[in-house]
C-alpha positions in Angstrom: 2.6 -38.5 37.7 4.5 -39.1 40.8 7.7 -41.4 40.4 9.9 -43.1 43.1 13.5 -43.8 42.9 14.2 -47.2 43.2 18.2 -46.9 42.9 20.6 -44.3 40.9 19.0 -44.8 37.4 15.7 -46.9 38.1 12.3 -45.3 39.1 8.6 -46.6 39.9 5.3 -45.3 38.4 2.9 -46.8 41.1 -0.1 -48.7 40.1 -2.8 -46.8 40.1 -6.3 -46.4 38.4 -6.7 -49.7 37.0 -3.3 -50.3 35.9 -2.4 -54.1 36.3 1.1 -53.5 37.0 3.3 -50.7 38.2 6.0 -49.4 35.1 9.9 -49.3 35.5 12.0 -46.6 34.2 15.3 -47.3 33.2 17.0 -43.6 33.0 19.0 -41.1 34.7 17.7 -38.0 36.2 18.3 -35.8 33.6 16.7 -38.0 31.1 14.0 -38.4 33.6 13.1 -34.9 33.3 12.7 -34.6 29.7 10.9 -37.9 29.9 8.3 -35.8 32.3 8.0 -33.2 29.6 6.1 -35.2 27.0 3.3 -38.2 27.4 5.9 -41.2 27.7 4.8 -42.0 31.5 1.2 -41.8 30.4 1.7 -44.2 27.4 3.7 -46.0 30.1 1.1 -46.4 32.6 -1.4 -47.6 29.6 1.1 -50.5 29.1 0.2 -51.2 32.1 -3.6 -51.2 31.9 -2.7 -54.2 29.3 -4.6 -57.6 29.6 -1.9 -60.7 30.3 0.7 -57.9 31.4 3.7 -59.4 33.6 5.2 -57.9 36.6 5.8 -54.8 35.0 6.0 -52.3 31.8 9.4 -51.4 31.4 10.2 -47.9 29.7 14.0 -47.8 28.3 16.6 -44.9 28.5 15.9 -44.1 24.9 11.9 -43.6 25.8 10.4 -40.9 24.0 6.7 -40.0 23.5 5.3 -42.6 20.4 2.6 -41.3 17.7 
């Protein structure tokens, strides 16, 4: 999944494939990277897929991949 850097420690996962909104990142680039290692941008993006979602899904610096 491709993300763009919105300023030093907020990034963008786009919409795409059905997701409602696009998901915010909150997280340096170092935490970025480990963040790319596991599934948390994919359970991000099906946040986003969510039914009366607002504006965005929002993924904190302490993200890690859930169960």
């Amino acid at each position: 999944m491709e993300l763009k850097k919105i300023s030093e420690n907020e990034w963008e996962l786009p919409k795409s494939e059905g997701m409602r909104v696009s998901a915010r990142i909150f997280a340096t680039e170092k935490l970025i990277e480990k963040i790319k290692l596991d599934r948390t941008l994919q359970q991000a993006a099906n946040v986003a897929h969510l039914q009366g979602i607002q504006k965005h899904a929002y993924v904190m610096p302490d993200a890690h991949e859930g169960f």
